[in-house]
C-alpha positions as CSV (number, residue, x, y, z in Angstrom):
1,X,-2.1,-26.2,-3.8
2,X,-5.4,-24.7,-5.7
3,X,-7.8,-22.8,-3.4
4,X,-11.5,-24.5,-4.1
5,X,-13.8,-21.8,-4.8
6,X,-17.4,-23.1,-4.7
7,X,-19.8,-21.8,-7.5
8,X,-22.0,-19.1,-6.1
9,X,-25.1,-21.1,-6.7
10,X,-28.4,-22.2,-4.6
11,X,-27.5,-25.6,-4.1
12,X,-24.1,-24.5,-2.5
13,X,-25.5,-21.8,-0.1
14,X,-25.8,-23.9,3.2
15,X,-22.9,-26.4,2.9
16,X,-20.2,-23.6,1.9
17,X,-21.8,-20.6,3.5
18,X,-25.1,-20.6,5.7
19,X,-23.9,-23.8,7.6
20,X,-20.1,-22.1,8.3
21,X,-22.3,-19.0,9.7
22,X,-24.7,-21.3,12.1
23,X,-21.3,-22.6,13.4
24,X,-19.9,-19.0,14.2
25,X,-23.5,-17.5,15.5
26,X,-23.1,-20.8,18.4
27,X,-19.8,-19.2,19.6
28,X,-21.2,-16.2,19.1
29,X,-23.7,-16.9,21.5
30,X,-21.5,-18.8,23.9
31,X,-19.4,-15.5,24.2
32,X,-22.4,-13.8,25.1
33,X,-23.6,-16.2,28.0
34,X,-19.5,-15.9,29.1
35,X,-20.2,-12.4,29.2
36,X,-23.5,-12.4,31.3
37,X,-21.8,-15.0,33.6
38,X,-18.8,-12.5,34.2
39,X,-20.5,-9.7,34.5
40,X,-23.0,-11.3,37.6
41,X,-19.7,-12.5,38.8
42,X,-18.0,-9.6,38.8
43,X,-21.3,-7.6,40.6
44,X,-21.0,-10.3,43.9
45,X,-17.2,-10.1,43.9
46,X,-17.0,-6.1,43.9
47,X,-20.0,-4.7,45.2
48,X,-19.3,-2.8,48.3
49,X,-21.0,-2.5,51.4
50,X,-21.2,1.6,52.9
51,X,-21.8,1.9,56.0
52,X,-22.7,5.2,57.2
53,X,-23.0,6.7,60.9
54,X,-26.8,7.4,62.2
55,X,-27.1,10.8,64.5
56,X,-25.3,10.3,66.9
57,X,-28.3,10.7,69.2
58,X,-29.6,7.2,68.3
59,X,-26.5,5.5,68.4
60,X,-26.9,3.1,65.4
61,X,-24.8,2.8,61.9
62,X,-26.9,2.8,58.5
63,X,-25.4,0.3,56.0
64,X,-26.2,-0.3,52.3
65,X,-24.5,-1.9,48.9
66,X,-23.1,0.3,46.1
67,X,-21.7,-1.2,42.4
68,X,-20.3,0.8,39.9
69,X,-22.0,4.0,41.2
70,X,-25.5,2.5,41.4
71,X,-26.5,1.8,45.4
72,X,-29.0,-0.1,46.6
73,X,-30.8,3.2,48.3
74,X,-32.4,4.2,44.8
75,X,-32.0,0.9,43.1
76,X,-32.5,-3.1,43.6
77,X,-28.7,-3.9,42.6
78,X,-29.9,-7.9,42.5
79,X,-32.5,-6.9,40.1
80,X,-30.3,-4.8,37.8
81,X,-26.9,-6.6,37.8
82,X,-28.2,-10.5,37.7
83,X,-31.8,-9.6,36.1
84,X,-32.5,-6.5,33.8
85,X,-28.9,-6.0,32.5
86,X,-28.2,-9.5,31.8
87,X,-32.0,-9.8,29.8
88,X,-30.1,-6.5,27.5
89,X,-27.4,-8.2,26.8
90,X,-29.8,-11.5,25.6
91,X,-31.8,-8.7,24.0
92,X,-28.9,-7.8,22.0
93,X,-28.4,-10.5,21.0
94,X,-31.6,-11.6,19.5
95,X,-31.3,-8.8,17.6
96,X,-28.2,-9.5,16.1
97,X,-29.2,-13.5,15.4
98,X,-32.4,-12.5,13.7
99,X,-30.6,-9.8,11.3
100,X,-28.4,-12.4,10.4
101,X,-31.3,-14.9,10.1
102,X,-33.1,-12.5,7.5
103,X,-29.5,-11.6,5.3
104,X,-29.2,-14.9,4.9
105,X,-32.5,-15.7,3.7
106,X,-32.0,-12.3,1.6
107,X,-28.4,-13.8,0.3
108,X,-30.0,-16.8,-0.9
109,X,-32.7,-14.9,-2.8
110,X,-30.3,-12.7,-4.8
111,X,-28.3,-16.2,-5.3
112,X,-31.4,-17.4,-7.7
113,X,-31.2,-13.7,-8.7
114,X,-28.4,-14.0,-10.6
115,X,-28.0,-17.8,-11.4
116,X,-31.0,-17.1,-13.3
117,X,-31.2,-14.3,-14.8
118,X,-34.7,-13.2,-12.9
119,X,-36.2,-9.9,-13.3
120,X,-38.3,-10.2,-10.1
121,X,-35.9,-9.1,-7.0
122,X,-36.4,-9.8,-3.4
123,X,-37.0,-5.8,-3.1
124,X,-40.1,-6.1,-5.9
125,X,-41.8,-8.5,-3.2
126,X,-44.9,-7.3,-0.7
127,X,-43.5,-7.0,3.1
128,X,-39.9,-6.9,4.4
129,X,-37.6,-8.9,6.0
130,X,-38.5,-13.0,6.4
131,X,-41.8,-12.7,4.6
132,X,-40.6,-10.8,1.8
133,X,-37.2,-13.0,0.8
134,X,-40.0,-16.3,2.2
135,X,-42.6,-15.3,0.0
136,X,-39.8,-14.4,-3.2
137,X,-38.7,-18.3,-2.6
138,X,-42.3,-19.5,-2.9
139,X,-43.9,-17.3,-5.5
140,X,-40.9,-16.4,-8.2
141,X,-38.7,-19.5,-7.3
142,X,-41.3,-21.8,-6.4
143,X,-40.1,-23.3,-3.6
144,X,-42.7,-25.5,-1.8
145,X,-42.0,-24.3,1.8
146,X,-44.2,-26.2,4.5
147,X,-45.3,-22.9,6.7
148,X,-47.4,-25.7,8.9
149,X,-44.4,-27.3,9.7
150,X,-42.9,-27.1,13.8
151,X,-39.7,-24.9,12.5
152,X,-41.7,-22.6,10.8
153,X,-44.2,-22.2,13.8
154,X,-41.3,-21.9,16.3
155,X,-39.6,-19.1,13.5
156,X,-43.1,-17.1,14.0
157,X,-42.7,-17.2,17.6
158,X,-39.2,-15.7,17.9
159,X,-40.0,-12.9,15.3
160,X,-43.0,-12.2,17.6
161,X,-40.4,-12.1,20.9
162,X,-37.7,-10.2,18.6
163,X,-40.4,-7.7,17.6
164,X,-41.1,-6.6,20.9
165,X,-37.6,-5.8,22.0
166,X,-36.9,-4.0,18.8
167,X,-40.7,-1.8,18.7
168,X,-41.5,-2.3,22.6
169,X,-39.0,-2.5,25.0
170,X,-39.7,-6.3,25.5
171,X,-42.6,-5.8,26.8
172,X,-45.8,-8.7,27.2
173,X,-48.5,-5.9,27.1
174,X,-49.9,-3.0,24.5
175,X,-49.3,0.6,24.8
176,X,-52.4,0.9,27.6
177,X,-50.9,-2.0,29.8
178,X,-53.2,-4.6,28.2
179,X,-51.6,-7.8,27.5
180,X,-51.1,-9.0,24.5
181,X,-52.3,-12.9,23.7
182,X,-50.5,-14.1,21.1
183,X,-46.9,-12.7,23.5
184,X,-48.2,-14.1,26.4
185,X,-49.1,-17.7,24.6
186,X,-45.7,-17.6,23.5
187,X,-43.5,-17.0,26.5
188,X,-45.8,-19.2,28.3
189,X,-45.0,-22.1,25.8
190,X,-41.7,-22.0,26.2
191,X,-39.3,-23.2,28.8
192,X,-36.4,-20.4,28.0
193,X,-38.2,-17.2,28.0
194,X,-40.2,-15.6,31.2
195,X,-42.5,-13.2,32.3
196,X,-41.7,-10.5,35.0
197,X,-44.3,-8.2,35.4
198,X,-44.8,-8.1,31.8
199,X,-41.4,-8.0,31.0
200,X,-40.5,-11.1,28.6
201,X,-37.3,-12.7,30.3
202,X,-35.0,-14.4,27.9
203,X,-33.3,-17.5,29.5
204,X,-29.7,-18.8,29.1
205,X,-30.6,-21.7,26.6
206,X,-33.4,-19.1,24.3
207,X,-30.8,-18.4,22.0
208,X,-29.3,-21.6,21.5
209,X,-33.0,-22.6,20.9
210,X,-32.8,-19.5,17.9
211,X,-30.4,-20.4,15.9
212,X,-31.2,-23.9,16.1
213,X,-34.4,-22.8,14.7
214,X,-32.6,-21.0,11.6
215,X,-30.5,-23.8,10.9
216,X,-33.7,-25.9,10.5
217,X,-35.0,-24.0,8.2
218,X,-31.8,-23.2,6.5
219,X,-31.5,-27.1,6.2
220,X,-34.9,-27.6,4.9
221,X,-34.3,-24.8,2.4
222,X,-31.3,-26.4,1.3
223,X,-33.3,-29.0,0.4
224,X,-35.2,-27.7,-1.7
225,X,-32.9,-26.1,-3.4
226,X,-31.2,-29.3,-3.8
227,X,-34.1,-30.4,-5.7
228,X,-34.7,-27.3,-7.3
229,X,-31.0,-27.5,-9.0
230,X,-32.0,-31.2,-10.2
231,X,-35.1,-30.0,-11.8
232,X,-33.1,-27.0,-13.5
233,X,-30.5,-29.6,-14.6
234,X,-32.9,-31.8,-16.2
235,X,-34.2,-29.0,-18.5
236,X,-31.4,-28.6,-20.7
């Protein structure tokens, strides 16, 4: 039986490659909600309750919770174990979905790159990341790509929330404390991230909401380059 080999081409980047990717980022992501689940789990099952005498002049015992070393004495175990550690682990995440977001894009740059012969690289192209491979697709391919659209405006918005966890520790505020308007609008507006005392909280259902974002524009793109390959064609 002969092993199908799709042509490394534009028009062939989401069905044989982007759209096999989207499908492995949702499991992806539902192996790190299983993994937040457990660990809560795993922190009310285990922790420990210490009980310690008082003198023995006031007659009285002293208890208090202890997980994994940390006890509830210095630290708000609640807090850490079903809040702040499960937000890293989200964090994480949205780091790793959003590099994969930005290859992608990069991937399908270098995939004009060599189907047609361009000089002009991704790397030649002002900015870095989603702007740069973005603003190669519009101004050397010419793809028209509607930045007023809702995917693009929701793509904005989760740069701006991945951004702060990479530069700023997630945080809603500047440097000096003050917050930061555009963040704030942004965690405001939607109903899977939070704000805890300027800390953005990322809910359970934020990063299904990412990559459901990427594959909209990875579908839109596709697209396009759909078109694109029709327009080529009728040249020669």
């Amino acid at each position: 039986m002969a092993t199908f080999f799709p042509k490394p081409i534009p028009a062939n980047w989401y069905k044989y490659d982007a759209h096999f990717s989207i499908h492995l980022l949702r499991t992806y992501i539902d192996i790190v909600e299983e993994g937040v689940q457990k660990s809560i789990e795993a922190f009310n099952k285990d922790k420990q309750v210490l009980i310690a005498e008082g003198l023995p002049e006031e007659g009285h015992y002293i208890a208090s919770e202890e997980y994994r070393g940390i006890d509830d004495s210095t630290f708000d175990l609640e807090g850490i174990f079903e809040g702040f550690f499960p937000n890293l682990q989200r964090a994480a995440g949205l780091m790793t979905l959003f590099s994969f977001f930005e290859n992608e894009l990069e991937k399908l740059c270098h995939l004009y790159v060599s189907s047609y012969g361009m000089r002009v690289v991704p790397k030649d192209m002002h900015g870095s990341g989603m702007e740069r491979s973005v603003l190669f697709l519009e101004k050397i391919v010419g793809l028209p790509i509607d930045k007023g659209s809702a995917t693009w405006y929701s793509l904005r918005n989760i740069q701006r929330i991945r951004n702060r966890f990479a530069h700023a520790g997630g945080k809603t505020t500047d440097s000096s404390g003050k917050p930061i308007k555009e963040v704030v609008a942004t965690v405001e507006a939607s109903d899977n991230l939070g704000d805890d005392d300027g800390d953005i909280i990322l809910g359970s259902e934020y990063l299904v909401e990412v990559v459901a974002s990427f594959d909209s524009l990875f579908q839109q793109l596709d697209e396009l380059n759909a078109k694109h390959h029709e327009d080529m064609l009728k040249k020669l």
